[in-house]
SEMILO-38406 format. One record per residue (C-alpha): residue number from 1; residue in one letter; x negated, y negated, z. Coordinates in nm, 4 decimals. Each point is the difference from the previous one (the first is absolute). Layout:
% SEMILO-38406
[rec NUM, A, [X, Y, Z]]
...
***
This chain:
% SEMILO-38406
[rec 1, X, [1.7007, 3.8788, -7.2123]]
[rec 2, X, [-0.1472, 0.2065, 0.3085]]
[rec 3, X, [0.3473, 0.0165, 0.1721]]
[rec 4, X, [0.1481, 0.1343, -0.3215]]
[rec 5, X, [-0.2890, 0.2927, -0.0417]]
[rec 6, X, [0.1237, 0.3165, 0.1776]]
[rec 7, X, [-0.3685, 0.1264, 0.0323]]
[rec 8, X, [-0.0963, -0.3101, 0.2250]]
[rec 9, X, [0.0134, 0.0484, 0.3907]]
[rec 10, X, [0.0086, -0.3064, 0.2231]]
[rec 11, X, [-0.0878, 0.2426, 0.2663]]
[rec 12, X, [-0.3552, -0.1328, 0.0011]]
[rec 13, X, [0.1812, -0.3130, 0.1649]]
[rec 14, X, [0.0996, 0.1601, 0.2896]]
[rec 15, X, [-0.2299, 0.1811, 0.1641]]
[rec 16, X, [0.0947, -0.2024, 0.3499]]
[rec 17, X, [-0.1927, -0.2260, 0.1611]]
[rec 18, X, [-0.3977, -0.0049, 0.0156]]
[rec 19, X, [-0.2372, -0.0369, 0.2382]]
[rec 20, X, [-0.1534, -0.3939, -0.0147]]
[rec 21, X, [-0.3672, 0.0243, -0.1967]]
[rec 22, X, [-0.2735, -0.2517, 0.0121]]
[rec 23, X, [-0.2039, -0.0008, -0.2969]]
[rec 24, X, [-0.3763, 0.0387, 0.1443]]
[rec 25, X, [-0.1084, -0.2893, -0.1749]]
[rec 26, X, [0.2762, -0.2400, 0.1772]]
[rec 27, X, [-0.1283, 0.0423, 0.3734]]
[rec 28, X, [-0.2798, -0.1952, 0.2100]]
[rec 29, X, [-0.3889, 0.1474, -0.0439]]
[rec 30, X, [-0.2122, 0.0698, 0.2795]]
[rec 31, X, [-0.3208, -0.2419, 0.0337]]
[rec 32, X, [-0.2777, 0.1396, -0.1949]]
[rec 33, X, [-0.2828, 0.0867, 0.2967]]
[rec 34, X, [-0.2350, 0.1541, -0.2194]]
[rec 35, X, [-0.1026, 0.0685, -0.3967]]
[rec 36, X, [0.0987, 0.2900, -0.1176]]
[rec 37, X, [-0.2821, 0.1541, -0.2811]]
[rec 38, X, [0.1251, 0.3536, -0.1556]]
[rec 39, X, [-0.1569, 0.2107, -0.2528]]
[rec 40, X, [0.2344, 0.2119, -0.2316]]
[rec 41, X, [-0.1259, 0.2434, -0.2748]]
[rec 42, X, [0.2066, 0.0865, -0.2663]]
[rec 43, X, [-0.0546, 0.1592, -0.3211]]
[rec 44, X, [-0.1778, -0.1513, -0.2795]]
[rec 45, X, [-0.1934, 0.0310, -0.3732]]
[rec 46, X, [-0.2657, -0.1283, 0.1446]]
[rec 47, X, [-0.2137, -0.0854, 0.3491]]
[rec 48, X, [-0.0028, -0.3447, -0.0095]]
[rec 49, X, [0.3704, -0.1024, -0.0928]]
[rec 50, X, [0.1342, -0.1679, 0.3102]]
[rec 51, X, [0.2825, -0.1828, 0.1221]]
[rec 52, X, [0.0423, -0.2962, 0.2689]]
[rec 53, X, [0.3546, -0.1130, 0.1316]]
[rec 54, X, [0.0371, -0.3088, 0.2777]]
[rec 55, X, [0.3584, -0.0123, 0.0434]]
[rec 56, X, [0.1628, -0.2520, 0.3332]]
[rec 57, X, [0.3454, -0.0957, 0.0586]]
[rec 58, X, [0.1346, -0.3538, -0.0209]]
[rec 59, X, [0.2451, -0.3046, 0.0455]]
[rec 60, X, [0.3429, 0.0871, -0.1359]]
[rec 61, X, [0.0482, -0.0544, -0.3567]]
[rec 62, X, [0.3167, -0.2742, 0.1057]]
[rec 63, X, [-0.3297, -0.2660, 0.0970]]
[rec 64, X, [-0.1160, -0.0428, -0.3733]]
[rec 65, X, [-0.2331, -0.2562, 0.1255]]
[rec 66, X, [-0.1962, 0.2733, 0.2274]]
[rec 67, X, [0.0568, 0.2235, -0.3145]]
[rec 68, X, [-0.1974, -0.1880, -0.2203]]
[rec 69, X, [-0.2424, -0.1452, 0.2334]]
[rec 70, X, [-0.1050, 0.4159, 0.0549]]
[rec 71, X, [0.0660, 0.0518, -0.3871]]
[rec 72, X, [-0.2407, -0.2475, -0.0883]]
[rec 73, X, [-0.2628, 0.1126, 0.2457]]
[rec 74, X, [0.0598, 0.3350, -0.1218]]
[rec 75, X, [-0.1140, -0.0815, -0.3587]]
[rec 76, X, [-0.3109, -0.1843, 0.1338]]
[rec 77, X, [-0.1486, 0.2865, 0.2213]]
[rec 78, X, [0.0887, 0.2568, -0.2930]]
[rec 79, X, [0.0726, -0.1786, -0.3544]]
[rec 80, X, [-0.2075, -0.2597, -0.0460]]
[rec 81, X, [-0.3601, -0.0083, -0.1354]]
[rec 82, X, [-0.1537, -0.1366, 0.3022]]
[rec 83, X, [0.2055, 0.2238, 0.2055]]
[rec 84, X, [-0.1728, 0.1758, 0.2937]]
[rec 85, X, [0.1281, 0.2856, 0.0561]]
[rec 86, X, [-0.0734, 0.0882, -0.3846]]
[rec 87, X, [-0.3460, -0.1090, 0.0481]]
[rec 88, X, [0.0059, 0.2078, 0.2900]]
[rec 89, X, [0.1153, 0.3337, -0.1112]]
[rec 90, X, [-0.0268, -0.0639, -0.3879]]
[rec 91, X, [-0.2601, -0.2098, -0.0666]]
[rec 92, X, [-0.2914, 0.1396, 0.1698]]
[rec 93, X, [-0.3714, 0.2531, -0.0206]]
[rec 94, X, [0.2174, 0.2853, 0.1342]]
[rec 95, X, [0.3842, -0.1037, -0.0749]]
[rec 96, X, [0.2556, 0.2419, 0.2018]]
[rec 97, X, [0.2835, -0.0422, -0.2809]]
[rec 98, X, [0.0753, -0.1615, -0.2985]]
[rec 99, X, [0.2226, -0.3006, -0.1168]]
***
């Protein structure tokens, strides 16, 4: 059907060769020496609307085993309602965000 269509180009297809890219995600990370703590305002309704995001890289998705051992650790520090991170940040006098 494309080949047939006199307003398709194939010259998207050759636009020679490419330099090799790693995706940033794919190479080694440096040992964490220290925390890292950052405070970033952005605009909201109201003063006390907040948010909180812990993000880490792990094992390759092909080791399901490692996958779900991190999954499943994941839902008990964030998910559950014993969870203590929730109890934490949530569930507290003064709570810095919201579930």
């Amino acid at each position: 059907m494309l080949l047939k269509n006199p307003c398709f180009s194939f010259s998207c297809f050759h636009t020679g060769s490419r330099p090799t890219f790693e995706t940033p995600w794919r190479s080694k990370v440096a040992p964490l020496e220290s925390s890292h703590e950052e405070e970033v305002l952005y605009p909201a309704d109201e003063e006390d609307n907040g948010l909180v995001a812990v993000t880490w890289r792990g094992h390759p998705i092909q080791n399901l085993r490692m996958y779900y051992a991190l999954n499943c650790m994941l839902e008990y520090l964030t998910e559950s309602s014993v969870s203590p991170l929730k109890k934490a940040f949530v569930e507290c006098d003064d709570p810095l965000c919201s579930s």
